[in-house]
C-alpha positions in Angstrom: -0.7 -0.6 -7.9 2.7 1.5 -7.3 4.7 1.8 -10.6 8.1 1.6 -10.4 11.4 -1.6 -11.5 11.5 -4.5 -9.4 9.6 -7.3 -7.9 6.2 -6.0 -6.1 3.5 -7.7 -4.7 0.1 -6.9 -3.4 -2.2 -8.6 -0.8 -5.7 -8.5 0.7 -7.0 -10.1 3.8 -10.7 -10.0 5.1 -12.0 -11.2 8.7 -12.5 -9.9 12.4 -13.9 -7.1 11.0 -11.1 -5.7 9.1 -9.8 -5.9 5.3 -6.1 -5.0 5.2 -4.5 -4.6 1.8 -0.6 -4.9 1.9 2.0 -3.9 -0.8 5.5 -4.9 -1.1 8.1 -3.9 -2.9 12.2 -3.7 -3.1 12.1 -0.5 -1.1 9.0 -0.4 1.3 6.3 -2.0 2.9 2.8 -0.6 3.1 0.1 -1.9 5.2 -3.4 -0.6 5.0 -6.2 -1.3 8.0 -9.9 -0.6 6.4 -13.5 -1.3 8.0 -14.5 -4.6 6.9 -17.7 -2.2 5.2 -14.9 -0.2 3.0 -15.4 -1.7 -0.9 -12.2 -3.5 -2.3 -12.2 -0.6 -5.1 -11.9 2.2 -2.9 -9.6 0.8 -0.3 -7.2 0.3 -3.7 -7.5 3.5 -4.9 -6.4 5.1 -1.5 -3.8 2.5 -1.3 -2.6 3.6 -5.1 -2.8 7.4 -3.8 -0.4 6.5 -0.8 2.1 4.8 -2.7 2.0 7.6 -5.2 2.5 10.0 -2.0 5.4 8.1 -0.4 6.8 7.8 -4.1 7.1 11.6 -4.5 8.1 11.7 -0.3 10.9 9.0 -1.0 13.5 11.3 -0.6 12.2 12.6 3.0 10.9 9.8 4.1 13.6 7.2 4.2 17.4 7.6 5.1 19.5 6.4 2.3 21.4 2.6 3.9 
């Protein structure tokens, strides 16, 4: 899903009327709430844009530890 070194993972969870898809990597979390009606594919592909966003945003986004 998000390109970049280091260890990443990616999860999915369906119920109560809700799918969230959550990434994780070394530098950030992201956690994604869809309808449970929202197709797998297209709740990934918004999921790949954000990452793609905060990726380009990094340097704004998050203060340097």
């Amino acid at each position: 899903m998000c390109a970049g070194a280091g260890r990443r993972a990616l999860s999915g969870w369906s119920g109560w009327g809700a799918q969230v898809l959550a990434y994780a990597g070394p530098e950030y979390e992201v956690f994604a709430y869809f309808d449970a009606l929202a197709e797998l594919d297209a709740a990934a592909a918004i999921c790949q844009r954000l990452c793609a966003w905060v990726k380009a945003q990094q340097a704004d986004l998050f203060v340097p530890l």
